[in-house]
MDAnalysis code that builds the backbone (N, CA, C; Angstrom):
import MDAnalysis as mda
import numpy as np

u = mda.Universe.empty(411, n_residues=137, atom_resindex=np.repeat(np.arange(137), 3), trajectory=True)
u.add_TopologyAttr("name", ["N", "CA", "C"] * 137)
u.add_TopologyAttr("resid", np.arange(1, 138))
u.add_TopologyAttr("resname", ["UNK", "UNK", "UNK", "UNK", "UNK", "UNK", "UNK", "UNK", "UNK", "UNK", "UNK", "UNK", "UNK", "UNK", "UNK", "UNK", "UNK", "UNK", "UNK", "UNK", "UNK", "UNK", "UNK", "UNK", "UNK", "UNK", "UNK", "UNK", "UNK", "UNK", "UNK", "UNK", "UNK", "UNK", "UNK", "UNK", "UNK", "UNK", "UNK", "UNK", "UNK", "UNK", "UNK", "UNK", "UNK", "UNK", "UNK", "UNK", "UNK", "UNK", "UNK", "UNK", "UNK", "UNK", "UNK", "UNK", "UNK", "UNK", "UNK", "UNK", "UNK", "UNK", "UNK", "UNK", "UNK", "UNK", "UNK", "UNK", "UNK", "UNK", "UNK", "UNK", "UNK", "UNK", "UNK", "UNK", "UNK", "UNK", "UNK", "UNK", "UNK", "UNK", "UNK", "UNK", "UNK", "UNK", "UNK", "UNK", "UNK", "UNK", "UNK", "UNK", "UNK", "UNK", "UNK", "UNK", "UNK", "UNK", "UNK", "UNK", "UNK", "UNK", "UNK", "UNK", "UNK", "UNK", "UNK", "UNK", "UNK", "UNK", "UNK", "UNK", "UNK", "UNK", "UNK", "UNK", "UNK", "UNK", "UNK", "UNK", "UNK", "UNK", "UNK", "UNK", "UNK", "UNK", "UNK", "UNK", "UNK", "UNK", "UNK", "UNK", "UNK", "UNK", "UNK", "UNK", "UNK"])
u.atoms.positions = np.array([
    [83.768, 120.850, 87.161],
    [82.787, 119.810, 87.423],
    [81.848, 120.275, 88.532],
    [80.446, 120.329, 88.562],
    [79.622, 120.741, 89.367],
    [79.044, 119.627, 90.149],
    [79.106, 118.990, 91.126],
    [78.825, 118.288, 92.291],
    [78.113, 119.097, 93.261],
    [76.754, 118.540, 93.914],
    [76.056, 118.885, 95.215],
    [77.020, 119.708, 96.523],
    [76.679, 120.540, 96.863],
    [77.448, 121.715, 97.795],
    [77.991, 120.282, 99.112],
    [79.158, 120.686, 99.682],
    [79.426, 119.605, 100.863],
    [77.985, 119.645, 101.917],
    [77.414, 120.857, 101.975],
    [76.081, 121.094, 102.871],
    [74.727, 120.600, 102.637],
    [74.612, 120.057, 101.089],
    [73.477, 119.888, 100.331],
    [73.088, 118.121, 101.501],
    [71.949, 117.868, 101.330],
    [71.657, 116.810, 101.957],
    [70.476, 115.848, 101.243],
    [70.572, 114.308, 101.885],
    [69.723, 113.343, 100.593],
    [69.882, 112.367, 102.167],
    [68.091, 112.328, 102.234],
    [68.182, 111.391, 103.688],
    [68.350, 111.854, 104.976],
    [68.360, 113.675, 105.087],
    [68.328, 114.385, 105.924],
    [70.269, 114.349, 106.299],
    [70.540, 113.952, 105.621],
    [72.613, 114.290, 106.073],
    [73.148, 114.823, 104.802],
    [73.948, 115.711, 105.402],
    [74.956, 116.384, 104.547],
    [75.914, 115.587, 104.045],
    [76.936, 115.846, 102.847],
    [77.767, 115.218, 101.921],
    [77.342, 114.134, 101.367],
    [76.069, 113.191, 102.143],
    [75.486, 112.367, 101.175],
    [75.478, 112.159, 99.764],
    [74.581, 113.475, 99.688],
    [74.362, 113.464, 98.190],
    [75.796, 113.706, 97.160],
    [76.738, 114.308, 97.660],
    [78.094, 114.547, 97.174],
    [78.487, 113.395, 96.794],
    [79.031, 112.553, 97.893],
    [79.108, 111.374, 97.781],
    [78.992, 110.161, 97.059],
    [77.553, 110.234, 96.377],
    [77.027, 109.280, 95.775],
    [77.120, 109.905, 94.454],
    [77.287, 111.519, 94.057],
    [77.338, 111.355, 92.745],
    [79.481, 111.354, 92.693],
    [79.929, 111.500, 93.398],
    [80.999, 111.183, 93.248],
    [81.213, 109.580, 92.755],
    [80.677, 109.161, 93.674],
    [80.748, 107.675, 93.497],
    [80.070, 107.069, 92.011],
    [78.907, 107.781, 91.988],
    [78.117, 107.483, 90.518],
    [79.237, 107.627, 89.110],
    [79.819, 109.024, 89.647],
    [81.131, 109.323, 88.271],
    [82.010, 108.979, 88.367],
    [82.601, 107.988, 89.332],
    [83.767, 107.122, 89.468],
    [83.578, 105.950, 88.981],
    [82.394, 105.364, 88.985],
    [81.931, 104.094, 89.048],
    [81.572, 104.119, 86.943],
    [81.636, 105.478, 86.687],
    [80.770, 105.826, 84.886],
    [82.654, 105.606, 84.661],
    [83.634, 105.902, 85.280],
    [84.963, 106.294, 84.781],
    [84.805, 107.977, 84.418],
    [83.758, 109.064, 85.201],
    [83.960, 109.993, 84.475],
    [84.468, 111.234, 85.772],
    [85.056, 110.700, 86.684],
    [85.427, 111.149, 88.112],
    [87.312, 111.942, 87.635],
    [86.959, 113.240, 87.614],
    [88.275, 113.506, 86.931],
    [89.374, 113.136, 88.086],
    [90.762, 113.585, 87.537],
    [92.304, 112.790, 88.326],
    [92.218, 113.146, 89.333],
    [92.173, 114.749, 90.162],
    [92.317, 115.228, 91.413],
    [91.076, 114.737, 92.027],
    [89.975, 114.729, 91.990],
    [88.739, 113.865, 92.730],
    [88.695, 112.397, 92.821],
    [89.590, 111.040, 91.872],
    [89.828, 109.895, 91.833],
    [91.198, 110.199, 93.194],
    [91.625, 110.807, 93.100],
    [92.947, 111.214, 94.091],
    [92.808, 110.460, 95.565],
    [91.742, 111.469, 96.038],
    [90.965, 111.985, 97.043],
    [89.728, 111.065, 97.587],
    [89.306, 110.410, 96.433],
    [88.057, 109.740, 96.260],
    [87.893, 108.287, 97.478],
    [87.349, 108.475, 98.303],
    [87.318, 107.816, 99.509],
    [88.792, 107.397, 100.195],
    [88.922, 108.149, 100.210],
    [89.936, 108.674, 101.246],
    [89.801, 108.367, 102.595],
    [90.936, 107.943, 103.371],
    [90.548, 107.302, 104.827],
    [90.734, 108.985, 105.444],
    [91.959, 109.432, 105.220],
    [92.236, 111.225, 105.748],
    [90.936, 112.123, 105.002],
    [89.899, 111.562, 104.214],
    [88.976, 113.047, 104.134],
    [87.850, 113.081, 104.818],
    [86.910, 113.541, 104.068],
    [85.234, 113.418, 104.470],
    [84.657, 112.405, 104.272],
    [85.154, 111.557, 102.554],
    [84.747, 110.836, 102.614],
    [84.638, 109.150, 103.186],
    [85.946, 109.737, 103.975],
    [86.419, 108.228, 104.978],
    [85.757, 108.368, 106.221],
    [85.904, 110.148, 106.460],
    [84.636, 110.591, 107.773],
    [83.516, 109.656, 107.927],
    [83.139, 109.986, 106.511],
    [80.972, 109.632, 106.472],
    [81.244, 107.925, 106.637],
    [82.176, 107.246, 105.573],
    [82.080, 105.998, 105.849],
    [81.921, 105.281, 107.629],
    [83.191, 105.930, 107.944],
    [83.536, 105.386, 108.982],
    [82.272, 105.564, 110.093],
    [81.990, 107.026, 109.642],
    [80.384, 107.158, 110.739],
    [79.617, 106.552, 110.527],
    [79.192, 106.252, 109.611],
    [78.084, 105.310, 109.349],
    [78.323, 103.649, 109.222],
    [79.560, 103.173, 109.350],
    [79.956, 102.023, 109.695],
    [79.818, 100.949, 108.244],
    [80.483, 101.754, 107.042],
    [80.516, 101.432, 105.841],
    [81.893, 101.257, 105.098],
    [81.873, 100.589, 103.769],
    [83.165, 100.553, 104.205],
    [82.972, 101.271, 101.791],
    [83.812, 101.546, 101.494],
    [83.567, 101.926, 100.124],
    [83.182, 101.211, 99.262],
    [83.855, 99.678, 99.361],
    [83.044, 98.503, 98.248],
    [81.733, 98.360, 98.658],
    [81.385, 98.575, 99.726],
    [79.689, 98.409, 100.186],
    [78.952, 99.634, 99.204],
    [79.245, 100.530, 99.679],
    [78.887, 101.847, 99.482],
    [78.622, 102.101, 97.575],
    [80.082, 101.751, 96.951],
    [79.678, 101.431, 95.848],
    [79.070, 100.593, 95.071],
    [78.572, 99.722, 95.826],
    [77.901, 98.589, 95.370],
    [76.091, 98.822, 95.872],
    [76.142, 99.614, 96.668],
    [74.839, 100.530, 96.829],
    [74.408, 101.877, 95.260],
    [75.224, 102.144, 95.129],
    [75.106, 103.455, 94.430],
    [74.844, 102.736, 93.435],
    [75.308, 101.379, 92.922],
    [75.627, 100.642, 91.337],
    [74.111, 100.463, 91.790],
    [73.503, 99.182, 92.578],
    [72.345, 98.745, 92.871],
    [71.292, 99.285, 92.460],
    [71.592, 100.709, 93.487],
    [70.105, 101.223, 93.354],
    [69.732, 102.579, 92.474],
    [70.836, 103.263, 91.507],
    [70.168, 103.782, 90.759],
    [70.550, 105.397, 90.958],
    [69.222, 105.624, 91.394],
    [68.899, 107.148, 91.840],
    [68.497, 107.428, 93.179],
    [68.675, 108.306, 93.534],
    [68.803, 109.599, 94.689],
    [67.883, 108.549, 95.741],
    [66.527, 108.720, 95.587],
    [65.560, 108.007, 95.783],
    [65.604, 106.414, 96.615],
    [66.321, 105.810, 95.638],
    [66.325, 104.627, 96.247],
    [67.812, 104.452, 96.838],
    [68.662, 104.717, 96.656],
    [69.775, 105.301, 97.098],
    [69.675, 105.862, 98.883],
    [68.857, 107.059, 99.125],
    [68.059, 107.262, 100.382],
    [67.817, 105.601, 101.276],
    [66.823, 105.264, 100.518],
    [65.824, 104.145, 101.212],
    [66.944, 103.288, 101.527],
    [68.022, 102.792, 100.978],
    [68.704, 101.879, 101.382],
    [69.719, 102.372, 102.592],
    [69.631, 104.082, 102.420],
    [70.754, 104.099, 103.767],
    [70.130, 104.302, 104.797],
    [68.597, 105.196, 104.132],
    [68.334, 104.697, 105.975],
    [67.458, 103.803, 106.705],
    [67.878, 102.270, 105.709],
    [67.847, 101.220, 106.529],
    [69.259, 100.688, 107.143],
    [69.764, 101.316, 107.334],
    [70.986, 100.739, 108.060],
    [70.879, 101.461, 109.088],
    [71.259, 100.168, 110.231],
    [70.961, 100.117, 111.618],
    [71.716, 101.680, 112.579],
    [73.191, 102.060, 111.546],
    [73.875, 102.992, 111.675],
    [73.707, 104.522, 111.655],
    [72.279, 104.206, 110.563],
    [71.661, 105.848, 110.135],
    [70.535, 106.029, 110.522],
    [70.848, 106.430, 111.768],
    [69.587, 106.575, 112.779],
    [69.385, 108.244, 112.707],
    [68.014, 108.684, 112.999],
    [68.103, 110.349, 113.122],
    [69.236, 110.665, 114.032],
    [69.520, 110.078, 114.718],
    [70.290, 110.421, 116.334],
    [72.061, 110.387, 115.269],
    [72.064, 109.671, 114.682],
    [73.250, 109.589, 114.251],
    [73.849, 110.260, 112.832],
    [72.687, 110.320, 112.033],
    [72.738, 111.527, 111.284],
    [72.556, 112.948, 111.645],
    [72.194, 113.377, 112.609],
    [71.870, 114.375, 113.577],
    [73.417, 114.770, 113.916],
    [74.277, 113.688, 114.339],
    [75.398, 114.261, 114.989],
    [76.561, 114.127, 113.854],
    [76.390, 113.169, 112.329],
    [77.001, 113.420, 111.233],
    [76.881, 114.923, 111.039],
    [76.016, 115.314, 110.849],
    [75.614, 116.549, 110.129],
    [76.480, 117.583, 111.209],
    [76.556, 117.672, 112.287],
    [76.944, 118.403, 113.154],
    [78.435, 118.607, 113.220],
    [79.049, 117.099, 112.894],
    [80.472, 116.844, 113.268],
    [81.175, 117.121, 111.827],
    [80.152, 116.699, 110.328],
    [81.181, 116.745, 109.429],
    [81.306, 118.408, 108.874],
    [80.649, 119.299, 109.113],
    [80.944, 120.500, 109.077],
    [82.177, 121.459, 109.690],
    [82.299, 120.668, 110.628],
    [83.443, 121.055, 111.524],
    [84.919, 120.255, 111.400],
    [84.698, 119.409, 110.184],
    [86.078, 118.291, 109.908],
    [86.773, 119.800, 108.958],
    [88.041, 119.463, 109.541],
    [89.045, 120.061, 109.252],
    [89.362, 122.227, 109.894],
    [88.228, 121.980, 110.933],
    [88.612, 123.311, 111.258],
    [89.292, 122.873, 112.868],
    [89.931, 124.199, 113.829],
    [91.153, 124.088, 114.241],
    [90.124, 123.639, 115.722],
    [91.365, 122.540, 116.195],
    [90.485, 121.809, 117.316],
    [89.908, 120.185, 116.925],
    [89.355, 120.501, 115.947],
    [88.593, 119.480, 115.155],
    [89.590, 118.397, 114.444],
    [88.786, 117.050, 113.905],
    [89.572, 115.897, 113.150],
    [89.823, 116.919, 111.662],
    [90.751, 116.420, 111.254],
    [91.492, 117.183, 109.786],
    [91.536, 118.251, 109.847],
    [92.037, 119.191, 111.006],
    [92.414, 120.229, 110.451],
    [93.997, 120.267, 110.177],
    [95.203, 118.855, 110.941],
    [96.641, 119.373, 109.924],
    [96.274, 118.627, 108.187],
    [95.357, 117.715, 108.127],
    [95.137, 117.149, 106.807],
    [94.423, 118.315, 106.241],
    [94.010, 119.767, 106.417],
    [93.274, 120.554, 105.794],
    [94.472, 121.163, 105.086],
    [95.708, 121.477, 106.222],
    [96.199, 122.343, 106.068],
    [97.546, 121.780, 105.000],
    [97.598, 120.835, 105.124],
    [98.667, 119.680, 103.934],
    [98.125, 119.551, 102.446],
    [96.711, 119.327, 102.628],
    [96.427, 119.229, 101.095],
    [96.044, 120.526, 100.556],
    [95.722, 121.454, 101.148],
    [95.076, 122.952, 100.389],
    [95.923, 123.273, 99.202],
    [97.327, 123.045, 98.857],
    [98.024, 123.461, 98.002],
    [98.246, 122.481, 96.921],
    [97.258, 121.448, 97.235],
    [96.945, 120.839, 95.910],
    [95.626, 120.780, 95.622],
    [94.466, 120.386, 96.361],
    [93.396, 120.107, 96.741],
    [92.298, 121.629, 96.532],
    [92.593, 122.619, 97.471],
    [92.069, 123.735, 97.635],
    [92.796, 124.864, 98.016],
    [93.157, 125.078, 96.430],
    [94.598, 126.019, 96.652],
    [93.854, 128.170, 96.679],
    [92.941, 127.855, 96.648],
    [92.074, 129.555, 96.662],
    [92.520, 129.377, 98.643],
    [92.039, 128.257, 98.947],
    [92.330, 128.624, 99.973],
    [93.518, 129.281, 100.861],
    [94.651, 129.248, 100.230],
    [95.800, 129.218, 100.818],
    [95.885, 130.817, 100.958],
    [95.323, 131.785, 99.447],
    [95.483, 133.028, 99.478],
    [94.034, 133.240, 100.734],
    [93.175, 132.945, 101.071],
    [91.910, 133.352, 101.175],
    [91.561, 132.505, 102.029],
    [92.020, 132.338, 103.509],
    [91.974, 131.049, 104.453],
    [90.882, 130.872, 104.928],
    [90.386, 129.763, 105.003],
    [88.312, 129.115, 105.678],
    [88.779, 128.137, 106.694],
    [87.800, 128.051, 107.210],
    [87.663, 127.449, 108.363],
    [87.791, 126.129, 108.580],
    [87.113, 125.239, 107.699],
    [86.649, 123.883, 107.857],
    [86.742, 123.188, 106.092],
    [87.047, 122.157, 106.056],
    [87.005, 121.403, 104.487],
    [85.602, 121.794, 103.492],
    [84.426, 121.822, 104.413],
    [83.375, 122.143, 104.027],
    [83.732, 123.763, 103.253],
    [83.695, 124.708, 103.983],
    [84.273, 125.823, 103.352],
    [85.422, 125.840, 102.321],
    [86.446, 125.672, 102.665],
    [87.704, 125.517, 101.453],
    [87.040, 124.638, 100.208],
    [85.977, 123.525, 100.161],
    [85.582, 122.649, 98.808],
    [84.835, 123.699, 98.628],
    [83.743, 124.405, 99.059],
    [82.712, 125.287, 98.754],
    [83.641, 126.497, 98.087],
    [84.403, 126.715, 98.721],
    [85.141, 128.486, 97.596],
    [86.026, 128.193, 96.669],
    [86.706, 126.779, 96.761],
    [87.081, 126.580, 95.500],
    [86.279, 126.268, 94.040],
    [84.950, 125.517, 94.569],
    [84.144, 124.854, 93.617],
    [83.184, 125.883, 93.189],
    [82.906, 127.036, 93.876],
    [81.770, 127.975, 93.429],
    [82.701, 129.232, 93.050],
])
């Protein structure tokens, strides 16, 4: 399944765009078993972004149902009082670094890789961002 890179960005923040088509193919029923697994997750990224942006997943999916495409999708997040440049500025900064050592999730990096992102285990990365990126490409 080909999904937007964890780095790709929609609204000037990263995993955004991931996000929403995750959510778009969960919401079609076409979100396969290991990504429904995972799929807003309080331990991943995508409980990260929620929680940073002060969202909660029934919101979130009820945005993605609403508005469609990419486009308007954008416009609605960054009217929230939460997605300020200043605060997408430091999303972008912080969720790159979720799950490397020091950082939030790195023992949740290191628990799920052998189901989740198992290239990683032979071939060890740094951060969740990396381990989804070398498994998925």
């Amino acid at each position: 399944m080909r999904l937007p890179r964890p780095q790709d960005q929609l609204a000037g923040c990263v995993w955004f765009p991931r996000f929403a088509e995750k959510a778009r193919r969960f919401l079609a029923r076409q979100l396969p078993f290991t990504y429904r697994v995972a799929f807003g997750s309080r331990l991943g990224i995508d409980g990260a972004f929620l929680r940073h942006f002060g969202l909660t997943l029934p919101h979130f999916l009820a945005a993605v149902r609403r508005t469609g495409g990419d486009e308007a999708l954008a416009a609605w997040f960054l009217s929230l009082s939460a997605a300020s440049p200043e605060r997408i500025a430091e999303w972008n900064r912080r969720a790159s670094q979720l799950g490397a050592k020091g950082h939030p999730g790195y023992l949740t990096r290191h628990l799920i890789k052998w189901i989740f992102y198992p290239r990683s285990v032979w071939s060890p990365v740094n951060s969740l961002f990396e381990a989804i990126e070398q498994d998925e490409r």
